[in-house]
N, C-alpha and C positions, 0 to 999 in steps of 0.2 A: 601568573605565567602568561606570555605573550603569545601569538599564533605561532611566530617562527619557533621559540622556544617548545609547544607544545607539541609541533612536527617532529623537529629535534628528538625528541626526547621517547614519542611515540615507536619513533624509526629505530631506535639506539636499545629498545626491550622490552621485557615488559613493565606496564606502567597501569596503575591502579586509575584507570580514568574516572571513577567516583570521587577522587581525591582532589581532581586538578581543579584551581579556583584561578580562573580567567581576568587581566588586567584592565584595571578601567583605564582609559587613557585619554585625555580631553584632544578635542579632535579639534581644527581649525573654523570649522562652519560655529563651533560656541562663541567663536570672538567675531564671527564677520556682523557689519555693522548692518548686513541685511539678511533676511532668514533666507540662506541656500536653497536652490530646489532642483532635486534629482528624479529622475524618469522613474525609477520605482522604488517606495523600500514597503519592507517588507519587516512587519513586529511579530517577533517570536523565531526563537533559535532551535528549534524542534526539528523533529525530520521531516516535518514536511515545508516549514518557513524555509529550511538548509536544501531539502532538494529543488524547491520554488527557485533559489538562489541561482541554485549551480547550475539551473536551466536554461535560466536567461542569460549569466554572464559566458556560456558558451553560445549563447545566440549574438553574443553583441551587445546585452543590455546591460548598462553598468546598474548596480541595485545596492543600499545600506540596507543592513540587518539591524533593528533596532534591539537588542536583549536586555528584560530587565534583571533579569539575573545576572550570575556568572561564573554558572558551574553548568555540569550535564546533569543529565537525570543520576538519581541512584537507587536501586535494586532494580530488577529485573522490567519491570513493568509490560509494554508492548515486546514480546519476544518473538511472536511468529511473524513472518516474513516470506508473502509469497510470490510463487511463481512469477506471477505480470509484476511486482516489485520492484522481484532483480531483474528484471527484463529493461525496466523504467531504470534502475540503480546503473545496469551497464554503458545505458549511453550518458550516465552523468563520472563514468569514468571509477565507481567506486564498488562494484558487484561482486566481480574474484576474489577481492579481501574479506569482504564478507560474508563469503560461501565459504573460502579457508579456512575463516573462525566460526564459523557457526557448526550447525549441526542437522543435515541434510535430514530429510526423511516424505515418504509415502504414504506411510501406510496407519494407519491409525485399527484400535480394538475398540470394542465394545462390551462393558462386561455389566450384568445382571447378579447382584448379588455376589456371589462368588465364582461364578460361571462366564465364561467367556461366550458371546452368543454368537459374533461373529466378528469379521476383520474386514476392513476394505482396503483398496489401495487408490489414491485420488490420481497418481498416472501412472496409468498401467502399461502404458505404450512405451516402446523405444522412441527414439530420434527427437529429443528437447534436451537441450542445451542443459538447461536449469530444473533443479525437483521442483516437486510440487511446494513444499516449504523449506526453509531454514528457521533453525530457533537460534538467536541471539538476544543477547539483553540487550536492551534498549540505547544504554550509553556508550557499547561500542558502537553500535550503528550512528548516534551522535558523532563521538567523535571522529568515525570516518571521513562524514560528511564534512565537518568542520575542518579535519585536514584537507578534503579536497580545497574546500573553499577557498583555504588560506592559499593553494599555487596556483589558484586563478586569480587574472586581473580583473578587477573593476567590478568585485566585491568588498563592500565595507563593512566591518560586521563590528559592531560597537556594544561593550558588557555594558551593565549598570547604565543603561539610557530607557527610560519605564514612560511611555507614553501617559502623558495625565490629561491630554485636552485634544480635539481634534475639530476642526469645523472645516468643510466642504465649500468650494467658491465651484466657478463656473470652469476654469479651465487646471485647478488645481487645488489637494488639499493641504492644510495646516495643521502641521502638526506641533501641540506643547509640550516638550520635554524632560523629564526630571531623572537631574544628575549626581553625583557627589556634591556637586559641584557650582550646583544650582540650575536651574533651566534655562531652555533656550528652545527657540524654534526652527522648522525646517518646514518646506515644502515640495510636496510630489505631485507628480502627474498623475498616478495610480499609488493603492494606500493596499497592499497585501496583507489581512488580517490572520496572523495565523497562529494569535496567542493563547490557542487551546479552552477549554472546555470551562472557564471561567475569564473569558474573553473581558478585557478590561474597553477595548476597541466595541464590543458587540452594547456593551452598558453604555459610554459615550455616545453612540448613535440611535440611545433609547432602546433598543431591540431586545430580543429573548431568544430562548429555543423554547417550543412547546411539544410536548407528547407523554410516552407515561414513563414512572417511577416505578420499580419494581420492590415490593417488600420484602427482601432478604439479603442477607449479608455476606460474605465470603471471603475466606482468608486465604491473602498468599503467602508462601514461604518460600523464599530461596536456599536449599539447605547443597550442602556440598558432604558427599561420601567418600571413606576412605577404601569402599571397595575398588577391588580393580575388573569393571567393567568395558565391554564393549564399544571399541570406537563407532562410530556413524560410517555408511560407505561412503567415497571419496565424490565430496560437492559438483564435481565437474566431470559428468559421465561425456566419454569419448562420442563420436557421432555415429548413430546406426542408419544401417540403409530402408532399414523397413521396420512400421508399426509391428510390436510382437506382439497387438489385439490387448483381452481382456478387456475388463469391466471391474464394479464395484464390485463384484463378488468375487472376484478371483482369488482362489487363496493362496495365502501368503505362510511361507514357512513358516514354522513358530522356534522361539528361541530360547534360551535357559536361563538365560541371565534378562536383566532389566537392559533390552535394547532402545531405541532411539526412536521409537512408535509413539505415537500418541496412544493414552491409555486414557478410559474415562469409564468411571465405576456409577452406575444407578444403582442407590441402595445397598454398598456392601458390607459385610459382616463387620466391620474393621469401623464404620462408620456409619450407620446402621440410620433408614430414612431419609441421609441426604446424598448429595454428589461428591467426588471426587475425579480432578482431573491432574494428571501425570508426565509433564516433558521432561526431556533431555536436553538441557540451553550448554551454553561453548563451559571450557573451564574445568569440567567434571562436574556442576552444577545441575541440579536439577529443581522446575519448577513444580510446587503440589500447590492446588486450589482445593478449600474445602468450603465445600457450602454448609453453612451455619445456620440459617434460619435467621428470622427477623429481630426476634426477641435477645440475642448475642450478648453482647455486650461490646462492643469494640475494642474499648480502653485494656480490657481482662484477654481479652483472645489472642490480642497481641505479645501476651508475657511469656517467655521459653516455657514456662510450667505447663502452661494449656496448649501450648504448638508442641514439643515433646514428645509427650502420649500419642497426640494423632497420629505422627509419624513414626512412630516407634510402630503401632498398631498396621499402621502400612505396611511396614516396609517387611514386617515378619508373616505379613497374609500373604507377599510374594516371594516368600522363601529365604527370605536376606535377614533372618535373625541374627543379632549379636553383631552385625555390620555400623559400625559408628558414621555418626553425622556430625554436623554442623549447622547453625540455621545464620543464614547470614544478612537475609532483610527478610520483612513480614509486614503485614500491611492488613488492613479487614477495610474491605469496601462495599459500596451500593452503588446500584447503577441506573442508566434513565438511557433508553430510544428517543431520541427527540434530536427536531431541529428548527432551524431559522425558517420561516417562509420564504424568505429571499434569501441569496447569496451574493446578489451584487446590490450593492446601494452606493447607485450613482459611483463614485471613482474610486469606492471602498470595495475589497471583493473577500470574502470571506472563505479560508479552506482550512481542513482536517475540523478538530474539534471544537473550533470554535463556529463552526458553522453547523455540528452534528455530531450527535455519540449514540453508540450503540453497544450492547454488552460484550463483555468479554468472549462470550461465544461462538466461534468463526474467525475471529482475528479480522475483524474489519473495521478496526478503529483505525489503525497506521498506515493498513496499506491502504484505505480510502482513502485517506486524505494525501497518501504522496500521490495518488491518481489523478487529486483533486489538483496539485501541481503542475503534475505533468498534461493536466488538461491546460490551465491557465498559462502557460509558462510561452507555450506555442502563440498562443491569440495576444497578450500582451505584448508580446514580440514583433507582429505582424502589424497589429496599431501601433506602436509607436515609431516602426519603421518603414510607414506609409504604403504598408500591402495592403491593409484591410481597413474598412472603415470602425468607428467603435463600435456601430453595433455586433459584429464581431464576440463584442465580451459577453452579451446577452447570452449569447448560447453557453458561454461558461456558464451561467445559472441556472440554463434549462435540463442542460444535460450532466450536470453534477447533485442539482436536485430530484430529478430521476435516479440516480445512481444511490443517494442517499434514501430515498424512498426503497429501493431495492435493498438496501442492506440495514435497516429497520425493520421491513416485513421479513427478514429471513431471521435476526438478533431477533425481535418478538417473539419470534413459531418457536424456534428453541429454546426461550427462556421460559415458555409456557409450558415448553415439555419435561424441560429439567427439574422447576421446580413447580409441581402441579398446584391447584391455590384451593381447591374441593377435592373429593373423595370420589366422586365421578371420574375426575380428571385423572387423577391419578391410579383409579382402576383399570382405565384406559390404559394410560402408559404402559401399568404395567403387565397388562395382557401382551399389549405388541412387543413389548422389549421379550416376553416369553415367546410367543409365535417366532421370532423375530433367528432364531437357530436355528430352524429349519425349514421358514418360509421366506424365500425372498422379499414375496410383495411386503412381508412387514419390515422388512428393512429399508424401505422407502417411505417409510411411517418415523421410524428411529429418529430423534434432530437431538444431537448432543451440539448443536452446533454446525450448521451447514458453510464451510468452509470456505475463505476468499475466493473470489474468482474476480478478472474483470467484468465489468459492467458490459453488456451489450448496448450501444445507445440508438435502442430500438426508436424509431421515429424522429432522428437529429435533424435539426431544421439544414444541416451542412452536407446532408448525404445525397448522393443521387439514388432516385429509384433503380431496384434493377428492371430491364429490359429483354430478360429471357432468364429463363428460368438455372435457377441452382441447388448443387446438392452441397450439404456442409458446414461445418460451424460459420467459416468466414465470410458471413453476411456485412451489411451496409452495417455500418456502428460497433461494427467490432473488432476486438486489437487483432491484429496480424499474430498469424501462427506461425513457431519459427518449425524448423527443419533443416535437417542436415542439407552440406553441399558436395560435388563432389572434389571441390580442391579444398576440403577440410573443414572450411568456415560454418559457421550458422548461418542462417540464412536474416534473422534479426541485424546479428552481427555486420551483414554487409551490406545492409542498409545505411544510408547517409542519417546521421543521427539526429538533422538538424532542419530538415527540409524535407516536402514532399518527395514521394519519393514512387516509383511506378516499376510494378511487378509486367513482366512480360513474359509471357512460358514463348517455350517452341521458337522453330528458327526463320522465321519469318521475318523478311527486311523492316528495318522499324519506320513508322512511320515520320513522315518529316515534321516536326514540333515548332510552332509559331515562337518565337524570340525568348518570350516570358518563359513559356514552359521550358525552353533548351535549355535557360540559365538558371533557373528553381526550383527542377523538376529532378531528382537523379534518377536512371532507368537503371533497371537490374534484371536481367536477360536471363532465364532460366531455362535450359535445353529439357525436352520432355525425349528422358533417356532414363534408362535402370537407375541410375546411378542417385536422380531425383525423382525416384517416384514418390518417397513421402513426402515431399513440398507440392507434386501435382496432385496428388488424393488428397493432401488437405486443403487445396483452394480448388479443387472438382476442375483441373485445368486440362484444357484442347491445345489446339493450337492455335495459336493467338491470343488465348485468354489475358486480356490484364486487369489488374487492380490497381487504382490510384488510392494511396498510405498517406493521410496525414503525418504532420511532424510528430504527433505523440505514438503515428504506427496503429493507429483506429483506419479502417476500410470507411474510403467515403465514397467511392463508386467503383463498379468493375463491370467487363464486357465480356462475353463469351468470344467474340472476335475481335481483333482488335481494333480499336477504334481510330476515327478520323484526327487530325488535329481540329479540327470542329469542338466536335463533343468531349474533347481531353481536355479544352480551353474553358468549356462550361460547366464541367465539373471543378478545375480547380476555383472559379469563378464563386461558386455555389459553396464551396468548403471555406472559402474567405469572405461570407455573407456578403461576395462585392453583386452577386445576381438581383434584379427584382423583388423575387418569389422570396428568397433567404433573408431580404432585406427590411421588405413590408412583413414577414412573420416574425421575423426576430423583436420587430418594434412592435406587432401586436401583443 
């Protein structure tokens, strides 16, 4: 099937996107008598090589997609999908479709044996745009991206093209190609590695991931029920004027039926010694994770006779006896925290998993690595279109391997908690998971999986310090908070998606912007009125406060008054490593 065909067809119903197997089609650069070379490509058709794509080519940057395949994923695999995600997904044009299909949710439980100890809800607050997560399977969030792709220009996205050689020159690299058809070469200015977790790109340039392996195994299942359960509340809450509070502990209704919560069982009857974890994906579909122990079997676990029972045992401990299923993929895996010591080598730059993996615990394998995009996506944009210098990409390495460091220390904490490796360890657990119903502090002890969130890029060599003090999440290095407007909008939403972009509270004449900033800067004026008080209490805003946004919408400086065109010029300056200080550190 073709791209237009698979629009077509996408648009026209529904359509089994496991099914669809992508046409190889020999491209013109295999016959040119000299090896082509394009400003970016990019190997591997994943979500995060497809959002890397569709970032640039609405930047202006024409990019091939190298795929050695050519088909999408199939079962379920990466399903959660969060917050900062879709926030990233909205300005690549593809988010609403994928909140529509998916299956919204908050709130997640915690149960101890057969006991529920307690509930949290990850936002609690009014006034965001988007939930805390979506569960969707992995190959419609593919093929969304893929259709985007396909009605942008000046993406090329080529099946059955499997990189087999790669060598690095001084102003560009070489890539060997292997086709149907036989091979051929190409060359780029930049080489986006983002062929996942068995990196074919990461072994040609000699390299590893190093960190630890964990000894235990765990089945998925995607099984689909004939009961008739509860839809999810509707993916696109309306805008509220004001935070309605709350915290982790606020309780949350409880419900009759198997609603759209995340559920994760330590030890229960049903399953007795290990874990069990419980979503709600698009379809009717639902995902169960059973942790098995080491000793497994894999080949055996995966047979309906030994998935069956488990879920039959489940689904009758929550009341749903005699309710028929289905299992429709299943899979038993093992997992490893580990990454690359670098991420950039020289003109190669390495994102999601081939650069890094961490357990399935928290959901920060997918959504890192579309971060990991939308970090790169900006800076390659900038150097090849004569804003920033290269060292610019440096900081892609320094602050996506911070990022990754952060989400291995929290994928460890939890995987050490879930599956304890001594008797010690485990008496521990599970005291605090008992404590843990009636004492808060020990529900700060609980890690069934400490949940995505963006990265804060605490100490980015692109950020300006602050210069008076703040209250607040939205510090230097961290993504922009959205919030209602009062003519409707989000406040994300009316952000220019592509370009710096500069928050301004209060009505204060703006001040006059030197050339550069007037034409790459958008300003976005925000009146300090009722109407926006949760956009000023979440950026602790006066009058005159601003913030100057990165394209990826990360805080690289803010003022409590507003600032000169001076220092608005040495921030953007600083955030485009063109300053000294940003210059000489980046190459340190």
């Amino acid at each position: 099937m073709n791209l237009k065909d698979f629009s077509a067809a996408a648009a026209a119903g529904p359509l089994d996107y496991q099914q669809v197997v992508f046409d190889y089609t020999r491209h013109p650069d295999q016959d040119a008598p000299a090896a082509a070379r394009h400003p970016v490509v990019i190997v591997g058709a994943g979500p995060v090589g497809l959002a890397l794509a569709i970032d640039l080519a609405q930047k202006k940057v024409p990019v091939v997609i190298l795929e050695g395949g050519q088909a999408l994923s199939t079962g379920s695999r990466a399903i959660c999908f969060a917050k900062r995600t879709l926030e990233i997904f909205d300005r690549l044009g593809c988010a609403d479709r994928m909140v529509d299909k998916g299956v919204s949710w908050n709130v997640g439980r915690v149960y101890f044996g057969a006991e529920e100890v307690y509930r949290f809800d990850l936002l609690p607050e009014s006034g965001h745009e988007r939930p805390a997560f979506i569960n969707l399977q992995q190959y419609y969030v593919e093929g969304y991206l893929v259709q985007r792709a396909a009605a942008l220009p000046g993406i090329d996205l080529r099946w059955k093209n499997k990189v087999v050689g790669l060598t690095q020159q001084a102003d560009h690299v070489r890539l060997a190609i292997e086709t149907p058809e036989g091979n051929y070469a190409l060359e780029a200015g930049y080489v986006a590695a983002c062929d996942g977790s068995r990196s074919q790109l990461r072994a040609l340039l000699g390299q590893e991931s190093k960190g630890r392996i964990f000894r235990d195994r765990f089945l998925i299942a995607d099984i689909t029920m004939d009961a008739h359960l509860p839809e999810p509340p509707p993916g696109r809450p309306k805008a509220a004027s004001a935070p309605s509070g709350g915290s982790e502990d606020t309780p949350v209704p409880s419900v009759g039926a198997i609603s759209p919560e995340r559920r994760f069982w330590f030890d229960p009857p049903f399953h007795p010694g290990q874990s069990v974890l419980l979503h709600k994906q698009a379809d009717g579909m639902w995902r169960v994770d059973f942790q098995l122990g080491w000793d497994a079997d894999p080949a055996l676990e995966r047979q309906p006779e030994r998935i069956v029972p488990r879920v039959r045992a489940l689904l009758d401990s929550i009341g749903h006896e005699g309710v028929q299923f289905e299992i429709g993929w299943a899979s038993v895996y093992t997992f490893a925290c580990q990454r690359m010591e670098r991420f950039r080598h020289g003109r190669v730059l390495f994102a999601g998993d081939s650069a890094h993996g961490v357990s399935p615990f928290g959901a920060r394998g997918a959504n890192s690595g579309v971060q990991d995009a939308d970090n790169l996506a900006w800076k390659l944009a900038a150097v090849l279109q004569g804003e920033a210098p290269p060292s610019l990409l440096d900081s892609y390495g320094s602050e996506r391997e911070y990022a990754a460091d952060e989400n291995i220390r929290n994928s460890t904490r939890a995987t050490d908690f879930i599956t304890p490796k001594s008797e010690v360890s485990r008496l521990f657990r599970d005291a605090v998971l008992a404590l843990s119903k009636r004492h808060p502090f020990a529900r700060a002890l609980v890690n069934s999986g400490r949940l995505s969130t963006a990265t804060v890029l605490d100490g980015s060599l692109l950020s300006t310090p602050d210069a008076e003090p703040f209250r607040g999440p939205a510090r230097p290095g961290a993504a922009a908070q959205d919030a209602p407007l009062a003519d409707g909008r989000w406040l994300l939403r009316a952000l220019a998606p592509h370009c710096f972009n500069l928050l301004v509270f209060g009505d204060a004449p703006p001040a006059a912007l030197p050339a550069e900033l007037a034409e790459r800067v958008h300003v976005l004026r925000i009146p300090l009125d009722a109407a926006h008080a949760v956009a000023a209490a979440r950026y602790d805003a006066t009058a005159g406060t601003t913030y100057l946004l990165r394209p990826d919408q990360h805080v690289c400086a803010r003022w409590r008054r507003q600032p000169d065109a001076r220092a608005l010029q040495a921030a953007l300056d600083h955030a485009l490593a063109r300053s000294g200080a940003a210059v000489l550190a980046a190459a340190a």
